[in-house]
TORBAMAR-74370 format. One line per field, with one value per residue: residue number from 1; chain; x, y, z of N, C-alpha, C in turn. Coordinates in steps of 0.1 Angstrom, whole numbers. Layout:
REM TORBAMAR-74370
nr: (NUM,...) .
kette: (A,...) .
n_xx: (X,...) .
n_yy: (Y,...) .
n_zz: (Z,...) .
ca_xx: (X,...) .
ca_yy: (Y,...) .
ca_zz: (Z,...) .
c_xx: (X,...) .
c_yy: (Y,...) .
c_zz: (Z,...) .
//
This chain:
REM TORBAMAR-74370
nr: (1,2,3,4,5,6,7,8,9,10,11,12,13,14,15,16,17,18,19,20,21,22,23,24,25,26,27,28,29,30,31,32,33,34,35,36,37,38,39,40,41,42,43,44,45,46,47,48,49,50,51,52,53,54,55,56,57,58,59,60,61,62,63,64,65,66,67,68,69,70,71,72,73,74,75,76,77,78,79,80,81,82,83,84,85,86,87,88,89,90,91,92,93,94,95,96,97,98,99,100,101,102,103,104,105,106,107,108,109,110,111,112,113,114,115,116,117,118,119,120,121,122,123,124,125,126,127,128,129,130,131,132,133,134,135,136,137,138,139,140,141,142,143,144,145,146,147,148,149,150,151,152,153,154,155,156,157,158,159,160,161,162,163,164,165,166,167,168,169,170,171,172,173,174,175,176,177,178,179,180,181,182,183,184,185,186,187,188,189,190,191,192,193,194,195,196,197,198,199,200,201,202,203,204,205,206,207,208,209,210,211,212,213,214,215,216,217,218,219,220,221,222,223,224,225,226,227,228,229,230,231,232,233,234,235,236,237,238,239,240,241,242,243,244,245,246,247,248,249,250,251,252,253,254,255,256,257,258,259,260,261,262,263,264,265,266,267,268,269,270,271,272,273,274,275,276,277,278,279,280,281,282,283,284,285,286,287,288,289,290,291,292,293,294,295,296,297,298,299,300,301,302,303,304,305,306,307,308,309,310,311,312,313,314,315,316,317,318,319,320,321,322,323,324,325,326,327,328,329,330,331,332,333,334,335,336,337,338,339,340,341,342,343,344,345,346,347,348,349,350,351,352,353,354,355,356,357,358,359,360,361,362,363,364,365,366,367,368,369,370,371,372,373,374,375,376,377,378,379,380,381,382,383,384,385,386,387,388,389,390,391,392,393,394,395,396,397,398,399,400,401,402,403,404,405,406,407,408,409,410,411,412,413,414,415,416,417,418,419,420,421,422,423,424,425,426,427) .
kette: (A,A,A,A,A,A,A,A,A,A,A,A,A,A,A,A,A,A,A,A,A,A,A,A,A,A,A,A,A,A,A,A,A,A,A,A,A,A,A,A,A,A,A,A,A,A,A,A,A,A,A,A,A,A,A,A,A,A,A,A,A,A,A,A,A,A,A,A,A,A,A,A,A,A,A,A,A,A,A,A,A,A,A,A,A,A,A,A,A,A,A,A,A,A,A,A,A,A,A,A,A,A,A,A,A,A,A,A,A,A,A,A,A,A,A,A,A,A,A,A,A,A,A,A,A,A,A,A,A,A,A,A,A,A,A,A,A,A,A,A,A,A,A,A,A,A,A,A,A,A,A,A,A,A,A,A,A,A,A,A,A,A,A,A,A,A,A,A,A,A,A,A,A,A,A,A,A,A,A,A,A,A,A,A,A,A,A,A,A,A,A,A,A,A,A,A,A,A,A,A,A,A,A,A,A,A,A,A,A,A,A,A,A,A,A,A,A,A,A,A,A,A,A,A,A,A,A,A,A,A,A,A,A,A,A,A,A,A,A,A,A,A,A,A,A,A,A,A,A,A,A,A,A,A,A,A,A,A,A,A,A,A,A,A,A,A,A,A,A,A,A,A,A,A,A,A,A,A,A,A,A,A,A,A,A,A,A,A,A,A,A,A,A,A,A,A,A,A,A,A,A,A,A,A,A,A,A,A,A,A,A,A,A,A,A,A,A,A,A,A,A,A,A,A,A,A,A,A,A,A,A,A,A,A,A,A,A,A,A,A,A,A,A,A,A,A,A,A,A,A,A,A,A,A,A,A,A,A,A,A,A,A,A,A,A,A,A,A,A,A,A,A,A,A,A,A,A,A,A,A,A,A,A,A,A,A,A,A,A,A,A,A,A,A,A,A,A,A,A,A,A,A,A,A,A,A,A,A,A,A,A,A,A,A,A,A,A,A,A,A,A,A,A,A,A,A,A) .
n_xx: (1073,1041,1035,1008,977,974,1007,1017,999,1008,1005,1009,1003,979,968,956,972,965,950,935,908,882,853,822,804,811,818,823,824,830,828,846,856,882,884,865,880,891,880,875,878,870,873,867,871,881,903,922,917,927,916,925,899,904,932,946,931,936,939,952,973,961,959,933,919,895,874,846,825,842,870,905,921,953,979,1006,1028,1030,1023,996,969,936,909,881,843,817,785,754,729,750,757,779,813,830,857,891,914,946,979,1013,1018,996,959,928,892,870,842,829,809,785,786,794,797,800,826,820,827,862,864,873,876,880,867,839,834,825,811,830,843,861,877,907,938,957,986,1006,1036,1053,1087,1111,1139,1124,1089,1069,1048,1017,989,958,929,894,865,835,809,819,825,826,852,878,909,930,964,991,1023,1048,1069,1106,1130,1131,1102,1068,1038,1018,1028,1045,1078,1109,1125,1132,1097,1085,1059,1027,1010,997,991,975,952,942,933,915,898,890,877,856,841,837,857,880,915,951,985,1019,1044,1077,1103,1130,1119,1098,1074,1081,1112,1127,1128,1151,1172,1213,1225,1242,1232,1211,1186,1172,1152,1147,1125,1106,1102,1092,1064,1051,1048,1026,1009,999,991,970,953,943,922,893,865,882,888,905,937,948,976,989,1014,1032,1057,1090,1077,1058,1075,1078,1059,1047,1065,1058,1031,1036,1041,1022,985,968,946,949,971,981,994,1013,1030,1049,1081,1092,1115,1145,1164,1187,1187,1163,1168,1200,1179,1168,1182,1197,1178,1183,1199,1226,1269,1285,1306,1291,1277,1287,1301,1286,1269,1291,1295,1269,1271,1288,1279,1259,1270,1281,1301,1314,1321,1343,1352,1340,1329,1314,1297,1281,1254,1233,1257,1268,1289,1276,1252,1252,1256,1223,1216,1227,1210,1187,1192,1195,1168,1141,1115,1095,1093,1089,1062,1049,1046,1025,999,972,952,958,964,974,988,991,1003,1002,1021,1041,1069,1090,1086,1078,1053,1059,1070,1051,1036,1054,1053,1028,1028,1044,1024,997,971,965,950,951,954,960,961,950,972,976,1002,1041,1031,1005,988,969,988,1012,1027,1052,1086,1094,1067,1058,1070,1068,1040,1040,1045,1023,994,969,960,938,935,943,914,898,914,907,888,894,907,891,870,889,893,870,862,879,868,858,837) .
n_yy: (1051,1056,1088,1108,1123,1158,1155,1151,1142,1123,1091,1091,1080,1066,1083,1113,1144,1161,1189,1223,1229,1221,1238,1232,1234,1225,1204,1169,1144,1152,1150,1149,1157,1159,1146,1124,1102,1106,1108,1122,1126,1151,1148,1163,1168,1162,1165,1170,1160,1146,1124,1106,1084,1067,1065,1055,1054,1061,1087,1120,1143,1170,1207,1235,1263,1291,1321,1332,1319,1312,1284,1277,1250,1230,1204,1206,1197,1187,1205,1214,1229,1244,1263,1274,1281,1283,1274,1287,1271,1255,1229,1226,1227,1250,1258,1264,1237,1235,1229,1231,1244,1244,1248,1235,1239,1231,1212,1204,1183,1179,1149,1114,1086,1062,1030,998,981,973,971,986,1015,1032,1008,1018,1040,1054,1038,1016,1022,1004,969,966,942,920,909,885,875,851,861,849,854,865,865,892,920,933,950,942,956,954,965,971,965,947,945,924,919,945,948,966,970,989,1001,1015,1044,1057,1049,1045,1035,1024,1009,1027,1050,1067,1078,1068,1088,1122,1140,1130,1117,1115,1095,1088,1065,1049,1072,1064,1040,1039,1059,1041,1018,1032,1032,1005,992,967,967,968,973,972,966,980,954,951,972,983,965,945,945,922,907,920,920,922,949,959,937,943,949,969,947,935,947,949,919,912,931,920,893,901,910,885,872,892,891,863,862,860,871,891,899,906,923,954,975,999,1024,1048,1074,1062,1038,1036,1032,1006,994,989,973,950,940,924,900,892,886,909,943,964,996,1017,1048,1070,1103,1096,1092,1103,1102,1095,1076,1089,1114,1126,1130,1144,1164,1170,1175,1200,1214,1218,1233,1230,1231,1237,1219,1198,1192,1178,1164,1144,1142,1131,1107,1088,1087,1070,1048,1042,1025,1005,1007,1015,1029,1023,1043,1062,1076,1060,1069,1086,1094,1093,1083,1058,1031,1010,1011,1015,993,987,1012,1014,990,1001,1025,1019,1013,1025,1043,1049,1034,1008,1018,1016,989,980,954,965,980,1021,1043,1080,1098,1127,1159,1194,1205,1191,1189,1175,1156,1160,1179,1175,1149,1134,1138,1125,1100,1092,1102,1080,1057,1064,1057,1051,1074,1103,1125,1156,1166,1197,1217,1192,1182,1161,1145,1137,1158,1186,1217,1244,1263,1274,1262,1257,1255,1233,1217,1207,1200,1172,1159,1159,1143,1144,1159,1163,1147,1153,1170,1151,1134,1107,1103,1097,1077,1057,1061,1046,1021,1011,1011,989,967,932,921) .
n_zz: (1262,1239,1223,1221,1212,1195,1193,1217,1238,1265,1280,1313,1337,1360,1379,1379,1385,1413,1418,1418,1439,1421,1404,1417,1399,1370,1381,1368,1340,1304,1274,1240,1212,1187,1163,1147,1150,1171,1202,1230,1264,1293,1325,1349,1385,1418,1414,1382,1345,1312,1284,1261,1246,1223,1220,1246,1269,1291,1321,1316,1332,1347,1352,1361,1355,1364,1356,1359,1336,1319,1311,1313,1309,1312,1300,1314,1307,1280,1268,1259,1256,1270,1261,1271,1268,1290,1287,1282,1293,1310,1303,1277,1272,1244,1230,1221,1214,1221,1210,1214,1181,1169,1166,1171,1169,1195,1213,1242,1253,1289,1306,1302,1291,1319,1328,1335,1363,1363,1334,1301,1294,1273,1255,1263,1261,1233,1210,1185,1159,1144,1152,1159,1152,1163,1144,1126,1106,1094,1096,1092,1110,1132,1141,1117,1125,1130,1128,1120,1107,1111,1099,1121,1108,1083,1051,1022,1003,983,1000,1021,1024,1037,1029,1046,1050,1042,1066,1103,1107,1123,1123,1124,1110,1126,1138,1149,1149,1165,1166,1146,1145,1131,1132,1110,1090,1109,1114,1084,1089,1103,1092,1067,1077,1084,1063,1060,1051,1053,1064,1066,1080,1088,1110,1102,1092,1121,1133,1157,1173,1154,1156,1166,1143,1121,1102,1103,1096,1073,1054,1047,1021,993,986,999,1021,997,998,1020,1018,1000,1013,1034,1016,1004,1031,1040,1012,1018,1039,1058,1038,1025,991,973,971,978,974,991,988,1007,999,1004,1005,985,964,965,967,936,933,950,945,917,928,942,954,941,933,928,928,949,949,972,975,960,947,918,901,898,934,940,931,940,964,967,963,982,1001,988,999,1025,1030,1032,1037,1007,1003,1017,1002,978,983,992,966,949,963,962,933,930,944,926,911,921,937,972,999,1022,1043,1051,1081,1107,1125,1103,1096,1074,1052,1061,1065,1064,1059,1029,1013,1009,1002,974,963,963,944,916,910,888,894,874,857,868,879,856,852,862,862,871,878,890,913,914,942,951,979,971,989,994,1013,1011,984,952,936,904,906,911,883,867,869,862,833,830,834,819,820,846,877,882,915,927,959,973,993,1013,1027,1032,1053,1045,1055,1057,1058,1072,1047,1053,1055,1086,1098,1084,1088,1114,1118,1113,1136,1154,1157,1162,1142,1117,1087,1055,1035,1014,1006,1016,1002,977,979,989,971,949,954,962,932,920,929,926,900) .
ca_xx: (1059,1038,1026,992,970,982,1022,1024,995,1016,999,1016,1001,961,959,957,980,965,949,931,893,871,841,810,795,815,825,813,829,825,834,844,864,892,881,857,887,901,873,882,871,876,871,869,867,892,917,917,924,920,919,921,899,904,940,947,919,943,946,968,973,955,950,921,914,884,872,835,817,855,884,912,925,961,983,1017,1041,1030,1022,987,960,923,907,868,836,806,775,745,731,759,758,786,823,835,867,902,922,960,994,1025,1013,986,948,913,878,861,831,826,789,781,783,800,793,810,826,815,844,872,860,880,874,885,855,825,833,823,810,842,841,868,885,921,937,976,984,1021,1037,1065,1100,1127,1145,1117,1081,1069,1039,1010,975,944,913,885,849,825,802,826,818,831,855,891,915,939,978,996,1032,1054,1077,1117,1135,1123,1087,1063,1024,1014,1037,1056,1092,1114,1132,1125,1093,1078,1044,1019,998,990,981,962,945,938,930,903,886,889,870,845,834,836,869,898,931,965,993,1028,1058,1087,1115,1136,1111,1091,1073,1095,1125,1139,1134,1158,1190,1220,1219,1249,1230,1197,1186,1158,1147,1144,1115,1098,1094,1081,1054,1045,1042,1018,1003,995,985,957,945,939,918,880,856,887,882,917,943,948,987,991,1021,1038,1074,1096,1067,1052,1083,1078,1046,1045,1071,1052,1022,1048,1042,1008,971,963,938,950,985,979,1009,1012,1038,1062,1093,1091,1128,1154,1161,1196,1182,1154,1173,1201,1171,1164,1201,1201,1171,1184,1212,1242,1276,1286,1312,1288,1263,1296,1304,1269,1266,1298,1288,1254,1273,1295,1271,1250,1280,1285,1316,1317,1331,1341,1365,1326,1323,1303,1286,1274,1236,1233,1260,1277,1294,1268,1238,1256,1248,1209,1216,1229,1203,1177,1197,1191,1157,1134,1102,1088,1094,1076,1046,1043,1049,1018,989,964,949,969,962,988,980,1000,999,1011,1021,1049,1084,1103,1083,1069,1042,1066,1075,1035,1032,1063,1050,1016,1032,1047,1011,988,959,965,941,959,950,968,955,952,977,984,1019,1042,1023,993,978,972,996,1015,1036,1068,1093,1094,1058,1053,1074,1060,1030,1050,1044,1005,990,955,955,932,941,943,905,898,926,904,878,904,913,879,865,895,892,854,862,885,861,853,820) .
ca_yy: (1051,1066,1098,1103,1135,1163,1155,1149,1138,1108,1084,1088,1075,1064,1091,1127,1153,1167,1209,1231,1228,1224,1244,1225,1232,1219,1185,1155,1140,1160,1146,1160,1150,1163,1142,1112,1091,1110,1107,1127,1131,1162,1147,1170,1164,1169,1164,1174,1151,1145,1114,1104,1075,1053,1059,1046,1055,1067,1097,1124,1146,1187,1215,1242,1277,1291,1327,1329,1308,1309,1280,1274,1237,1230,1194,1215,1186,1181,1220,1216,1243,1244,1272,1273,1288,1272,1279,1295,1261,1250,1217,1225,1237,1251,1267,1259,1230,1240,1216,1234,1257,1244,1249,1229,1240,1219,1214,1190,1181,1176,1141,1103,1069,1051,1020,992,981,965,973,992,1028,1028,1001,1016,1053,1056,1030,1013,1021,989,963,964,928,920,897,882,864,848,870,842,851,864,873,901,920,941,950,939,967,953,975,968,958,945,945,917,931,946,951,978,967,1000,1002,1027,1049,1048,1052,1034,1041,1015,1003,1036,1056,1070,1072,1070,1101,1130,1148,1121,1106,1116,1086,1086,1054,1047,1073,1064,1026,1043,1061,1028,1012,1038,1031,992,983,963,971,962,983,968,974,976,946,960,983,984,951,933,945,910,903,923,915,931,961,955,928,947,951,973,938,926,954,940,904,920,939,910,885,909,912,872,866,896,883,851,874,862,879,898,895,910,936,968,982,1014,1027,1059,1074,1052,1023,1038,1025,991,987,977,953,943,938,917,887,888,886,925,943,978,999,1031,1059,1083,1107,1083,1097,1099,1104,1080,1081,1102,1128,1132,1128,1158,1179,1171,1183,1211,1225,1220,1251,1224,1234,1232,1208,1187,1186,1174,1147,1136,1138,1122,1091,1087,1084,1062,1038,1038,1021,995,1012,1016,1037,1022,1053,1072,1075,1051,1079,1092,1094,1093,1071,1051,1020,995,1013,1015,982,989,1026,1011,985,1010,1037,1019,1008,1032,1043,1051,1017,1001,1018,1014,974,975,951,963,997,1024,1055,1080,1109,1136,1168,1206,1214,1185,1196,1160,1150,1173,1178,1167,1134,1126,1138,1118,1089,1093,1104,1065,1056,1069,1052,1061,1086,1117,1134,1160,1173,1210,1222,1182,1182,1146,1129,1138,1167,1200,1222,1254,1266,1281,1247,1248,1248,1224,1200,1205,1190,1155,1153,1162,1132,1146,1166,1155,1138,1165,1169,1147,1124,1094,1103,1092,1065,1048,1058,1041,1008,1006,1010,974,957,925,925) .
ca_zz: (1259,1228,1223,1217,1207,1187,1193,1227,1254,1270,1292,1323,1351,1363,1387,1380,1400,1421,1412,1428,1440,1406,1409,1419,1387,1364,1380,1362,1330,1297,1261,1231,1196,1178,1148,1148,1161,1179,1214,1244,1280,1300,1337,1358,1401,1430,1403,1368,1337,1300,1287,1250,1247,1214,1218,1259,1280,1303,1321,1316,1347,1340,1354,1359,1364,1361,1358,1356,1329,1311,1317,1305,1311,1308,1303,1307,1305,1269,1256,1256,1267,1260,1264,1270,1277,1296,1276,1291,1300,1313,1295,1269,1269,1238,1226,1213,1216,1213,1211,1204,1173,1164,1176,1171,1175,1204,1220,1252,1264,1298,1305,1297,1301,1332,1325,1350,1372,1353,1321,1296,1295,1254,1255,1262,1256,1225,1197,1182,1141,1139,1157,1156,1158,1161,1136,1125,1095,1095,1094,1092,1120,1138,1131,1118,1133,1125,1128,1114,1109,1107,1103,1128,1099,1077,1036,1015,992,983,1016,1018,1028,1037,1036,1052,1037,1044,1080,1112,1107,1126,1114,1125,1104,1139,1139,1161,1143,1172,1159,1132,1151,1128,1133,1097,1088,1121,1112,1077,1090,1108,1077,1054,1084,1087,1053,1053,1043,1063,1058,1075,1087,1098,1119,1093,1100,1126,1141,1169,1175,1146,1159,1164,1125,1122,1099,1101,1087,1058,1046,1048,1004,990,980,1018,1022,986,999,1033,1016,995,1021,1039,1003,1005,1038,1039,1011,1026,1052,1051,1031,1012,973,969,983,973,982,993,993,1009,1000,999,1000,973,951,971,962,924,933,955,935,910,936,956,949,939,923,928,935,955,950,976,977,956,934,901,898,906,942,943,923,951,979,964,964,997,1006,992,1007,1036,1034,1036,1028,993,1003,1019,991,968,989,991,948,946,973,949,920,934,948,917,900,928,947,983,1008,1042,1047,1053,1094,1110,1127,1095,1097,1057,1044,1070,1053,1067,1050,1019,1005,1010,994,960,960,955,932,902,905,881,894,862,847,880,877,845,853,873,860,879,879,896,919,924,951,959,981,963,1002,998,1014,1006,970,944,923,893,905,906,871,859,876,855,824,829,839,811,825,860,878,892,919,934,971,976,1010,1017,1028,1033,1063,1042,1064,1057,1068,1068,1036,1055,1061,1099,1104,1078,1096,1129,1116,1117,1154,1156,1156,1164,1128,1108,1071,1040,1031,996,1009,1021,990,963,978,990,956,941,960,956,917,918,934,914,899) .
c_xx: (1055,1032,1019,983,978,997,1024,1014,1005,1009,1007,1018,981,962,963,965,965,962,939,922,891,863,830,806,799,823,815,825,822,833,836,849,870,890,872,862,894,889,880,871,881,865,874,858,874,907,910,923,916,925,913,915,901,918,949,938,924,940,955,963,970,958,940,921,904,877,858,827,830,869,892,918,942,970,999,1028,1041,1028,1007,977,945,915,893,853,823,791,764,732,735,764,771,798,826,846,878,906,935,972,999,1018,1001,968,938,904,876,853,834,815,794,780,790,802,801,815,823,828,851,872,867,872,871,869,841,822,826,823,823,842,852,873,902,928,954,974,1003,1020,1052,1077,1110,1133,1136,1104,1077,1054,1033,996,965,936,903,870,842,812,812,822,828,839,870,892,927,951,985,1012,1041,1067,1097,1121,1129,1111,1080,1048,1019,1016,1042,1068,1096,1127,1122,1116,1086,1074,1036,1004,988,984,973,949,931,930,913,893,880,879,855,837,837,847,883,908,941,973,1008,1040,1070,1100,1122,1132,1103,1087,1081,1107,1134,1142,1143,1173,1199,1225,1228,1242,1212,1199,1169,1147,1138,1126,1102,1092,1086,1067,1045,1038,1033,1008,991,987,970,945,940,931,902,872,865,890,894,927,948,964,990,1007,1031,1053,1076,1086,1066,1060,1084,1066,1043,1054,1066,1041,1025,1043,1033,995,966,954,941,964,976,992,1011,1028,1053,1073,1089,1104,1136,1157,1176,1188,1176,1162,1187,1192,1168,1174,1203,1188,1171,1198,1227,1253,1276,1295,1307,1285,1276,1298,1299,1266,1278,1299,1278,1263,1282,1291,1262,1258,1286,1292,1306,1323,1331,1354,1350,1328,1314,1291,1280,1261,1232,1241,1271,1280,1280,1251,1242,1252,1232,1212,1218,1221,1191,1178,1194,1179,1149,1116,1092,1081,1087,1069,1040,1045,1038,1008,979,960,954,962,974,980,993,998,1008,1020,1034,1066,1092,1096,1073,1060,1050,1068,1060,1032,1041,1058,1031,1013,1037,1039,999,976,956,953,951,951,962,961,961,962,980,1002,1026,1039,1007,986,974,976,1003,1025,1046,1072,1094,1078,1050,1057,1069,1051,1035,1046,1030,1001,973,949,954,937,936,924,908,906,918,890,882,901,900,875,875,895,877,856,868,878,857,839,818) .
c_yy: (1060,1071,1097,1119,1144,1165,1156,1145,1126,1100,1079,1081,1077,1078,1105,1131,1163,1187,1210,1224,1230,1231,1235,1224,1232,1205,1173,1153,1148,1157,1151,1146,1160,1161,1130,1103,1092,1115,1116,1129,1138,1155,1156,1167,1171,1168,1169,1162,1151,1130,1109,1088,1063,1053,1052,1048,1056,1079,1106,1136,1165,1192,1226,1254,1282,1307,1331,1318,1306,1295,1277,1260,1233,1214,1199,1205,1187,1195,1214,1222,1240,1254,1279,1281,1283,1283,1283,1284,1255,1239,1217,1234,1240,1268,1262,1246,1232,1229,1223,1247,1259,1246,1241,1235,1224,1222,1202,1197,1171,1159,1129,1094,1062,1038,1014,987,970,964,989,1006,1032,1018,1003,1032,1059,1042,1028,1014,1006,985,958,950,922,907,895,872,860,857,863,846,853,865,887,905,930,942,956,949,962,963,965,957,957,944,933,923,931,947,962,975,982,998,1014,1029,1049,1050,1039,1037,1024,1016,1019,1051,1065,1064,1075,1080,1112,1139,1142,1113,1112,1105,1082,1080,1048,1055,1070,1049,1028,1049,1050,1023,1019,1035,1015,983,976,966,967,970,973,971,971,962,954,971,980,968,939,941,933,902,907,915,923,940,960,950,930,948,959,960,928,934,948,931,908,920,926,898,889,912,896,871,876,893,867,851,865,872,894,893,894,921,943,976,991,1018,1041,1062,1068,1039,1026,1033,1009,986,981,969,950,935,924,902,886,890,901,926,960,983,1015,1037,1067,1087,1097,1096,1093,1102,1097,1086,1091,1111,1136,1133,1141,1167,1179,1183,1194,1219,1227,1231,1239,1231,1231,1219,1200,1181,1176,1163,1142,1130,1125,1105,1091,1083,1074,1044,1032,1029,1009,1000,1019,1025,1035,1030,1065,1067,1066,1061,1087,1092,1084,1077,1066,1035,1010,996,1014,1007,986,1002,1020,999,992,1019,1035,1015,1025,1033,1045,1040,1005,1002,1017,999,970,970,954,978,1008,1036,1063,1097,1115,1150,1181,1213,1200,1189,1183,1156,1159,1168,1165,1157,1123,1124,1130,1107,1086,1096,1088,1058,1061,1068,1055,1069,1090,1120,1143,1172,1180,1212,1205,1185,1161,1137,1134,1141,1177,1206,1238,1257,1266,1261,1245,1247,1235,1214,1198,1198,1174,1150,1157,1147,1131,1150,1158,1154,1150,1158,1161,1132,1107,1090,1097,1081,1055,1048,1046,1026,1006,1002,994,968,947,928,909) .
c_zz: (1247,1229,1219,1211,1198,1194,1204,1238,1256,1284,1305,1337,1352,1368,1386,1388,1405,1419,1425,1424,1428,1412,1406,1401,1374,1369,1373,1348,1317,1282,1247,1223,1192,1167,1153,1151,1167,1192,1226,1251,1284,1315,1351,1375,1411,1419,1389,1356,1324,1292,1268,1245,1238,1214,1234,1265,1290,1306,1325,1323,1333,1352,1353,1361,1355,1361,1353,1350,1313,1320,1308,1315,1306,1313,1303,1304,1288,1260,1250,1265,1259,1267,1256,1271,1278,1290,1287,1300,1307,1311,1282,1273,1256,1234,1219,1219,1210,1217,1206,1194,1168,1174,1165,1171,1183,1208,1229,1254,1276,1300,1297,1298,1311,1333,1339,1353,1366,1341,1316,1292,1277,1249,1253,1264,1247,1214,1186,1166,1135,1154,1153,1166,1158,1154,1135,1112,1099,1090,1090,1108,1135,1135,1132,1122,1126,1129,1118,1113,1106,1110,1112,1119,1088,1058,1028,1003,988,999,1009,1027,1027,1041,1036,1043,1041,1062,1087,1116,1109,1117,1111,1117,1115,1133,1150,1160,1152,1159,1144,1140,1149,1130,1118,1092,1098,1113,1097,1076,1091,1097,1074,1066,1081,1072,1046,1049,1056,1054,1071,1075,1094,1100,1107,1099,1107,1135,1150,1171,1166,1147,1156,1146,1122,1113,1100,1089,1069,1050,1042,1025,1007,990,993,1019,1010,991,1011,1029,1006,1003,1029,1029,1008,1018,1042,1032,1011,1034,1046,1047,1024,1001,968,974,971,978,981,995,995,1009,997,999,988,958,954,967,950,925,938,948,927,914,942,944,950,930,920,932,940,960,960,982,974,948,921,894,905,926,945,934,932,962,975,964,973,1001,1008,992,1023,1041,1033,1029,1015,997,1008,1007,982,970,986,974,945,955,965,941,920,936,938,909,909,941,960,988,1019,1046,1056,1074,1098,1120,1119,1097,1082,1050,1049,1061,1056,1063,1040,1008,998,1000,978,958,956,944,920,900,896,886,886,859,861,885,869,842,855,865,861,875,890,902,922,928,952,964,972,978,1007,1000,1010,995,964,938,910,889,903,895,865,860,866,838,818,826,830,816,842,865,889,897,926,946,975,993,1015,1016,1030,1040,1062,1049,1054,1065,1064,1056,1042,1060,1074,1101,1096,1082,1109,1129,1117,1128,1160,1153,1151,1148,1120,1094,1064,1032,1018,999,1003,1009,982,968,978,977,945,945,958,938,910,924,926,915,901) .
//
């Protein structure tokens, strides 16, 4: 099942466990927010529960203790505490909301609509800013899947195609790499909504609902990903009342995306967190900031240089992580592409974003990438790190962030971008 709030509520079951007596005067339902789509109920009765409603409307089993007009609330399965204090009305809780390392400000008020019987909880909680709609295109072997955003009041216009960056990262940008379910582009589906715009989001081949597309993996090519993003290019815009699509793309999308472009109805490329240096280069600097022996790192340079030149190695472990023979192929299909030289391909007008708080792609590679790009508009967002939060400087808490879901998008973020998609809008 998938996690849900910051990096861990999990919807386990309808019916609360079981806590101590509530106190009379605080039972009733009591709603707060994390972020504007991120809705919660704190239900408190003969049971205790919290219950995040835009993402299941389940809930997830609490408990309570209570010492005056102070409680603290705890989901302990998941490492989260909230820790409150009932206002002099008694109509409001406010205090922390904490997951793991991080904390919130919250407030719940008193009070939250009841759905009528059989009716979805998620439903009638809170006024829906979009409708999210499963869609599919054809995969070849299977198809592939994704969802639709549409705004509630929809605006005739560009659309925004987001694709994910490398690994097994689904629509949502969740991996299924322990500790990578940021929720990223959920969340960012939700912005673009909130201000009018549809956008798309989908499961990479291979991944979660397009699993069965799926080829094997040898025969997998950077080029496989390309036509992907393209055919997802095409069929959005085909979308009523979209003008044209706009492709976003993160990491390794972000070098998918002006090929993509190359082949679909576009009006815009959107960069985030791309390379602006070939991809061994980046991926050595990954390496060695991760302490490895020297003799790894050698290996690792000499497989790169190997692969960039065609040659193979099925002598490499198949338990490799990195560079097991059967991702190989796909590895030297990307090595020689030039990011430079394919954003500087792009017809269209171009955005490239990047955070100064990125531990896997630097500043540098934005400016190279812009330097390619003359016309371009840079931005580069203050404290954004690479699942475009804000987060902490030191490297482990900056990766912790990866598995927060609830933490809200790097101020500025969703500014760039809407501004930059209103700006391609035909006239």
């Amino acid at each position: 099942m998938r996690k849900i709030l910051m990096g861990g509520l999990l919807a386990l079951a309808t019916i609360a466990t079981a806590a101590a007596q509530s106190p009379d005067n605080l039972k009733g339902d009591w709603t707060g927010a994390l972020t504007p789509q991120l809705p919660l109920i704190l239900r408190i009765g003969d049971t205790v529960s919290l219950i995040s409603v835009a993402q299941s409307g389940a809930p997830n089993p609490a408990t309570l203790t209570q010492t005056g007009g102070h409680i603290i609330v705890e989901v302990a399965a998941f490492n989260v505490k909230i820790d409150a204090t009932l206002s002099a009305d008694g109509k409001q809780l406010s205090g922390d909301f904490q997951q793991n390392a991080s904390h919130r400000p919250i407030t719940f008020t008193r009070g939250a609509p009841v759905p009528p019987a059989g009716a979805s909880l998620a439903a009638t909680a809170t006024p829906p800013l979009a409708r999210d709609r499963e869609v599919s295109i054809d995969g070849g072997r299977a198809p592939l899947f994704g969802a639709l955003t549409t705004p509630v009041q929809p605006r005739p216009g560009p659309a925004v195609l987001f694709i994910a960056g490398s690994g097994p990262t689904d629509r949502d940008s969740n991996s299924t790499v322990p500790g990578t379910t940021p929720d990223t582009f959920k969340l960012m589906a939700a912005a673009l909504a909130d201000k009018g715009v549809t956008s798309l989001r989908y499961d990479k081949r291979g991944i979660a609902k397009s699993s069965p597309a799926m080829v094997a993996e040898a025969n997998l090519r950077f080029s496989t990903y390309v036509d992907d993003a393209a055919a997802w290019a095409r069929y959005l815009g085909a979308q009523p009342g979209v003008s044209c699509v706009v492709i976003l793309g993160h990491s390794e999308g972000a070098l998918i995306a002006p090929l993509a472009a190359q082949d679909s109805p576009t009006c815009g490329v959107i960069s985030i967190s791309g390379m602006g240096r070939p991809f061994d280069v980046v991926l050595m600097e990954q390496l060695r900031a991760q302490n490895l022996p020297s003799a790894t790192l050698d290996q690792a340079s000499a497989i790169l240089a190997g692969l960039k030149t065609g040659k193979l190695f099925p002598e490499i472990p198949a338990t490799d992580p990195l560079f097991r023979p059967s991702v190989q192929p796909y590895l030297a299909s990307e090595l020689n592409i030039d990011p430079r030289a394919a954003i500087a391909a792009v017809k269209t007008p171009v955005l490239i974003l990047q955070g100064d708080n990125d531990i896997q792609v630097s500043v540098q590679d934005a400016r190279l990438l812009a330097a390619a790009r003359p016309d371009a508009r840079l931005v580069i967002v203050p404290g954004m790190n690479h699942v475009l939060k804000i987060a902490p400087t030191d490297r482990a808490g900056n990766a912790a962030t990866y598995a927060e879901p609830a933490r809200p998008l790097a101020t500025g973020l969703m500014d760039a971008i809407t501004t930059f998609v209103a700006s391609v809008a035909p006239r």
